[in-house]
Steps between C-alpha positions, in 0.01 A plus 500: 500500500418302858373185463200430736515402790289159650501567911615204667681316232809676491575809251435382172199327333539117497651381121722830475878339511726631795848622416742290706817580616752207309707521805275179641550353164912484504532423871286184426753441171798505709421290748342270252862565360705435821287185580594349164856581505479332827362166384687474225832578705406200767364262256839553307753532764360440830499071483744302659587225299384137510745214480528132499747336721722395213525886404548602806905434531691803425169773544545801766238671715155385567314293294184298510630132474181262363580144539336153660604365870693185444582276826392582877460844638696530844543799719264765655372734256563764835796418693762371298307461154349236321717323231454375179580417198375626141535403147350608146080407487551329134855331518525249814897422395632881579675615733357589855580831730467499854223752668490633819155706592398672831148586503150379481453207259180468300287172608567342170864467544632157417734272340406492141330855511611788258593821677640863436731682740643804490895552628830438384772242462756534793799266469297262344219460703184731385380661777153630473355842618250459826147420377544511157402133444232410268365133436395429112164333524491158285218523187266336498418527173859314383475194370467156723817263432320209304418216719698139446 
């Protein structure tokens, strides 16, 4: 039996179902498939690890070092590189590590500012990968120290 046929709206009658082909079906599962694997894979194992300067002693290959600048920046973030000093956000009595950084360096950049740099520790001085510098913004929406 041949199923009528409407002229310009293709060869069967609109509301008769269309036998697809699954192959469209499991190419869009398997890269639905792939594309999961691959999140999970780089959410898993693809992070470098982020460390506080009083973790850092002992640690190999690059890191992301999150700390606050304590004392004066000196240097030239592009000749011979600026240099500083960072210690833990929360503890102001541990121990420091000396930074040097080439690159550009965000506006914010200051004494007193938290930052994150990527690198690693090289004889004891961390130096940080070219223009990996990021400044921590300050809350607003932490609490004022009470006035005296």
């Amino acid at each position: 039996m041949e199923l009528p046929r409407h002229e310009g709206r293709g060869r069967y009658p609109q509301g008769v179902a269309r036998k697809r082909s699954p192959a469209r079906l499991v190419i869009a599962l398997s890269i639905a498939a792939v594309l999961a694997v691959f999140l999970i894979y780089t959410s898993l194992a693809g992070g470098t690890p982020s460390l506080r300067p009083s973790q850092l002693e002992g640690k190999t290959g690059t890191v992301s070092l999150v700390g606050r600048v304590v004392g004066k920046p000196r240097g030239d973030s592009h000749a011979g590189g600026l240099r500083f000093k960072l210690r833990d956000v929360k503890d102001p009595t541990a121990q420091t590590v000396a930074v040097v950084y080439k690159g550009s360096v965000p506006d914010l950049f200051a004494s007193g500012r938290d930052i994150v740099v990527d690198g690693e520790l090289k004889n004891g001085t961390f130096v940080a990968s070219p223009g990996s510098m990021v400044t921590k913004c300050p809350s607003k929406y932490s609490a004022k120290p009470a006035a005296q």
